[in-house]
C-alpha positions, -999 to +999 in steps of 0.1 A: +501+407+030+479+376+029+499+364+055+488+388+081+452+364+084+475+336+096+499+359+126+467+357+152+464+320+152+503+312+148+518+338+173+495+327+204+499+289+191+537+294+195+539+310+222+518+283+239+539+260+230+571+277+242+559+282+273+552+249+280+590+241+279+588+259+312+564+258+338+585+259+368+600+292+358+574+312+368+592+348+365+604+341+332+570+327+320+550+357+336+573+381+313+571+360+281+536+360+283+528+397+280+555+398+261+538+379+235+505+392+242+514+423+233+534+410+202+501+397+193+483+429+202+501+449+176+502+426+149+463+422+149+463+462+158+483+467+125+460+434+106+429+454+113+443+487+104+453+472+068+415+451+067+402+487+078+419+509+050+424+485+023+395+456+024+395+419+037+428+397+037+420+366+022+449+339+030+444+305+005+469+280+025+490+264+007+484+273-025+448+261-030+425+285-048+393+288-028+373+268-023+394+241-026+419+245+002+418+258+034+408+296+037+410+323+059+391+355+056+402+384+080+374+408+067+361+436+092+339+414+115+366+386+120+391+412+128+378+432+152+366+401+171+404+391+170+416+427+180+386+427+209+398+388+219+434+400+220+422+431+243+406+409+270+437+386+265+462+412+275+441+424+303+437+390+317+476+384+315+486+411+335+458+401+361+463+364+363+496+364+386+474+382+411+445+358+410+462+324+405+487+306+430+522+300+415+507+260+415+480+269+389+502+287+369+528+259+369+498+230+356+504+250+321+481+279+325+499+295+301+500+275+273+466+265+280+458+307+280+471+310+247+457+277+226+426+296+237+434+327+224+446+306+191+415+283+193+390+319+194+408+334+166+408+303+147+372+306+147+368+339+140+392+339+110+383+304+093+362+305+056+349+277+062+330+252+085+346+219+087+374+241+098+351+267+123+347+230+135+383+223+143+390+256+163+358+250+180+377+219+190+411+236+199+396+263+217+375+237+238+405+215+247+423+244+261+390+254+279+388+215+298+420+224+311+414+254+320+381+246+338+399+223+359+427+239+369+428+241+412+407+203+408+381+215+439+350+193+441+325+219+427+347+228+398+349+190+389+315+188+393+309+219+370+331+205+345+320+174+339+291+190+328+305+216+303+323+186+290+299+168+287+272+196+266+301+208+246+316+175+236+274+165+227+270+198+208+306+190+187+290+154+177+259+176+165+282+203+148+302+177+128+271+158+120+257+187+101+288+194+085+285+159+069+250+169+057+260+204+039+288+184+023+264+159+013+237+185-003+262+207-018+296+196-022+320+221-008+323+231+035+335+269+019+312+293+035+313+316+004+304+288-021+282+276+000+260+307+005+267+308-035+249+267-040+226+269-015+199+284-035+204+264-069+199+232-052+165+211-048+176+198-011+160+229+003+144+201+032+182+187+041+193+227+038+163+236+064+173+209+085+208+215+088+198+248+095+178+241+124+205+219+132+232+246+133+219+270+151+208+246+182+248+235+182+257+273+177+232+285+207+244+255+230+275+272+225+263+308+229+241+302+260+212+312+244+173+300+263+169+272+266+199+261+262+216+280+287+211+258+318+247+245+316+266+278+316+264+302+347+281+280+374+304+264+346+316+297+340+312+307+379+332+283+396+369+286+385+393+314+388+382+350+381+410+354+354+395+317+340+355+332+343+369+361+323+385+343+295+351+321+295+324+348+297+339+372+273+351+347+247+337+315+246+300+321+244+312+349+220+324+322+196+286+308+193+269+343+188+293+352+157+287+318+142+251+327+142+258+364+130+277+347+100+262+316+091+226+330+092+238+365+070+259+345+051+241+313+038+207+305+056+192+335+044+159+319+021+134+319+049+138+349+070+106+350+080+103+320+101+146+325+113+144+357+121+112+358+139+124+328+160+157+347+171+133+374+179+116+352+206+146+336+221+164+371+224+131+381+245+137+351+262+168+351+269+168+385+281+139+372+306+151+346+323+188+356+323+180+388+345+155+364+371+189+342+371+208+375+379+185+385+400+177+349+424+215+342+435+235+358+464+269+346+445+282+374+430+305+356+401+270+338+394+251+371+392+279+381+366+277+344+348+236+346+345+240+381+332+261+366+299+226+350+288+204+385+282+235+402+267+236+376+237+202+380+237+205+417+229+231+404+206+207+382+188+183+406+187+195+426+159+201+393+141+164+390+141+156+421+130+180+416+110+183+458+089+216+481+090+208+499+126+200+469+138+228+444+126+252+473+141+237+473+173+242+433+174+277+442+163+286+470+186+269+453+217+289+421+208+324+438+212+312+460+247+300+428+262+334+409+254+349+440+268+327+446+298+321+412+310+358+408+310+359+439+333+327+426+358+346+390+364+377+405+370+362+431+395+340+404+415+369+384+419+387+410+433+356+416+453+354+381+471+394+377+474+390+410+493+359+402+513+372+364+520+333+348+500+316+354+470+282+349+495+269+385+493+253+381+524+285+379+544+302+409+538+292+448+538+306+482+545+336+473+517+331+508+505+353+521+537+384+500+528+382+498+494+362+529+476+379+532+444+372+488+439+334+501+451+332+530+422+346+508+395+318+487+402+293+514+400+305+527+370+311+495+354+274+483+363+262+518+348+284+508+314+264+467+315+230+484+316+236+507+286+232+542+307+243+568+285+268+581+274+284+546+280+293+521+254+265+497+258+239+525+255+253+530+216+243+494+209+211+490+230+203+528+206+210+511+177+194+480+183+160+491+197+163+520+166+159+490+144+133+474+162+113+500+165+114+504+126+104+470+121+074+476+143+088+447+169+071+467+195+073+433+219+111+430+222+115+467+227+092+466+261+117+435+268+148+451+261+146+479+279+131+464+312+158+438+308+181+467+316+168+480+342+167+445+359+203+446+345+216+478+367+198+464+392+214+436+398+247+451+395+238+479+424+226+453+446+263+442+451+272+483+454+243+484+476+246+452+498+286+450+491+302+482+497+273+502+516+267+497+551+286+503+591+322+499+591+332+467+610+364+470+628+371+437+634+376+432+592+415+429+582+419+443+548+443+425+518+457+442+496+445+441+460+476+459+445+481+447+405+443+439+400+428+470+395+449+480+366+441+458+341+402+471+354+405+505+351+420+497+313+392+479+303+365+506+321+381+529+306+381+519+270+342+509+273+339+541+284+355+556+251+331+531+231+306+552+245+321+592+243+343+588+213+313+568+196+319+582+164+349+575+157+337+540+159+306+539+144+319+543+110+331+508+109+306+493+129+281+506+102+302+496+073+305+458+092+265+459+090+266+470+057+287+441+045+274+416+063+236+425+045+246+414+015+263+379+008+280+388-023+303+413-004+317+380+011+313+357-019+331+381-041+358+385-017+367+351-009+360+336-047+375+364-064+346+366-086 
């Protein structure tokens, strides 16, 4: 069964790679691909069933005992970020031959699509850095292809930049690798975390530290480090902004969640305290981002940055309620955000701009696109009984019993701001006269994949506890190291 650790990288890496031996065919390429999705999709369903029931599936590749060979460790955080990323793959499948012309899906979309999806899962899985550091890699190559797919002057423009920051935080990344190695011997997360107090390098350890989470926050878009982001992820197409906003900045945020439970855990008080601030921040200036543009794909982009900042939050707080806020936010913000960029896409190919100031009145041609927007802006802000009001609960419960009376005040005007600037495209967008002289198009095929996702945050919210169990047991685990040690060392 250790093999079932290894499926969610190999099937999408595969498939990638299968697909590439046909680009022209574009029927038979559409139909492989969800074919395979869903291959994928039931594999990982079934992986996190078995991780559920019967505990973490610890893969040692090729025979090496950790931690001397390569690991991979599908315990319940790692696969329900897999099962999540495999979610928002399947709905972005269905919806990309309705967003991209049959030219962007012959430059290799496909393949590209799924070294993604390997790359992401890659990340998730892996036991231990160097390796984290090599599906960072993957996932990244198959994102510079991705980023540039239609070649338009902006998206050049945006993607040098990416480049550019990504490939900057990677030298960082690597570099502190080569430190950790050098202090302690072994990249193996577990026996790491299991060294990392019986050495005397505690100054190299801090550094590296330090070091880590500014590569790890690059990547995650936290402030102040967020500047690169929005019209990066703003610029290509919808199915691409998707892919980016629900995934990729994803990556970052569970790197934090598990290095800093997992081994940088000997100074709490100055870590935690710090994430604290930069949640607050984050949540701050990602809602004035939100709230400044008239682009609706950037309003979505900008609102990425106070959603890991919730996400971080809980990391700084940094107790059980709290930890399974961070964790439940994180999988309704892969899942919503996925949902928002697939909707304002739809949204400017109907209205002909993404310039909310050019359009109005939608509402009378297209009312159920208009009330999947204001539901799925009511689901973002964390109005209840949607999912994202479970996490916000959670996390400001745990705040509040930590006395962090400062992020609370933050947190919850963030939201407001949040809806806000959701309605204002409901409200500008869809509301208004009815101009006759507007042609409709027809958006038949990209609401489905919509409605799914909707309607699945929705269940995070009303069928809550059938969920929470394993949230809570995920915050449970990840608040004490040995639970991981033990399970990857066999100890």
């Amino acid at each position: 069964m250790s093999n079932l650790a290894i499926l969610p990288i190999i099937i999408p890496l595969l498939a990638g790679i299968i697909l590439a031996f046909f680009p022209k065919k574009l029927g038979l390429v559409r139909q492989l691909t969800k074919l395979f999705i869903l291959v994928n999709l039931a594999v990982v369903s079934y992986t996190a069933w078995h991780v559920f029931n019967r505990g973490a599936v610890i893969l040692e590749t090729g025979g090496w005992t950790a931690p001397y060979g390569i690991v991979l460790v599908a315990d319940e955080l790692a696969i329900l970020l897999v099962l999540t990323t495999n979610i928002v793959a399947a709905a972005t499948a269905f919806y990309a031959p309705y967003s991209l012309s049959n030219k962007k899906e012959q430059y290799y979309f496909y393949s590209f699509f799924f070294f993604l999806i390997a790359g992401v899962s890659g990340a998730f899985l892996t036991g231990d850095l160097f390796n984290m550091f090599v599906f960072f890699e993957v996932l990244l190559m198959a994102s510079y292809a991705l980023i540039v797919l239609g070649g338009n002057k902006v998206q050049l423009r945006e993607s040098v930049k990416y480049v550019f920051i990504n490939v900057f935080s990677s030298m960082l990344f690597v570099t502190a690798i080569a430190f950790v190695y050098g202090a302690l011997g072994t990249v193996n997360m577990a026996q790491i975390a299991q060294r990392v107090h019986e050495v005397d390098q505690q100054g190299i350890l801090t550094t590296v530290g330090i070091l880590l989470f500014f590569v790890f926050a690059t990547k995650a878009a936290l402030f102040p480090l967020y500047y690169w982001m929005p019209k990066s992820y703003a610029v290509p197409n919808p199915v691409i902004s998707a892919l980016f906003g629900a995934l990729l900045t994803k990556v970052g945020v569970y790197a934090i969640i598990r290095v800093f439970s997992l081994i940088f855990v000997h100074k709490p008080e100055l870590t935690h305290e710090t994430f604290i601030w930069i949640a607050g921040l984050s949540m701050i200036f990602g809602v004035i981002g939100a709230l400044s543009t008239n682009n609706i794909k950037l309003m979505i982009a900008y609102n990425i940055v106070p959603a890991i900042g919730f996400i971080l939050m809980g990391v700084g707080v940094f107790n059980q309620d709290a930890l399974s806020g961070s964790v439940y936010y994180l999988i309704h913000d892969m899942l919503i955000k996925t949902t928002l960029f697939l909707l304002v896409g739809t949204i400017a190919y109907a209205a002909g701009t993404s310039d909310l100031r050019k359009f109005s009145g939608l509402i009378h041609y297209y009312p159920f696109l208009g009330w999947l927007l204001f539901v799925s802006g009511f689901v973002l802000a964390g109005i209840p009984p949607f999912s994202g009001f479970i996490g916000k609960l959670l996390l400001l419960k745990g705040a509040l019993a930590d006395e962090e009376i400062a992020i609370v005040i933050i947190a919850l005007l963030s939201s407001l701001l949040i809806l806000y600037s959701i309605m204002k495209i409901f409200i500008k967008g869809f509301w208004g006269e009815k101009d006759d002289s507007f042609k409709p198009v027809s958006i038949k095929g990209r609401t489905a994949p919509v409605v799914g996702l909707t309607a699945l945050s929705i269940f995070m919210g009303i069928g809550a506890e059938f969920i929470y169990p394993s949230v809570e047991s995920i915050s449970a685990y990840l608040l004490d190291p040995e639970n991981y040690i033990n399970a990857v060392l066999k100890e």
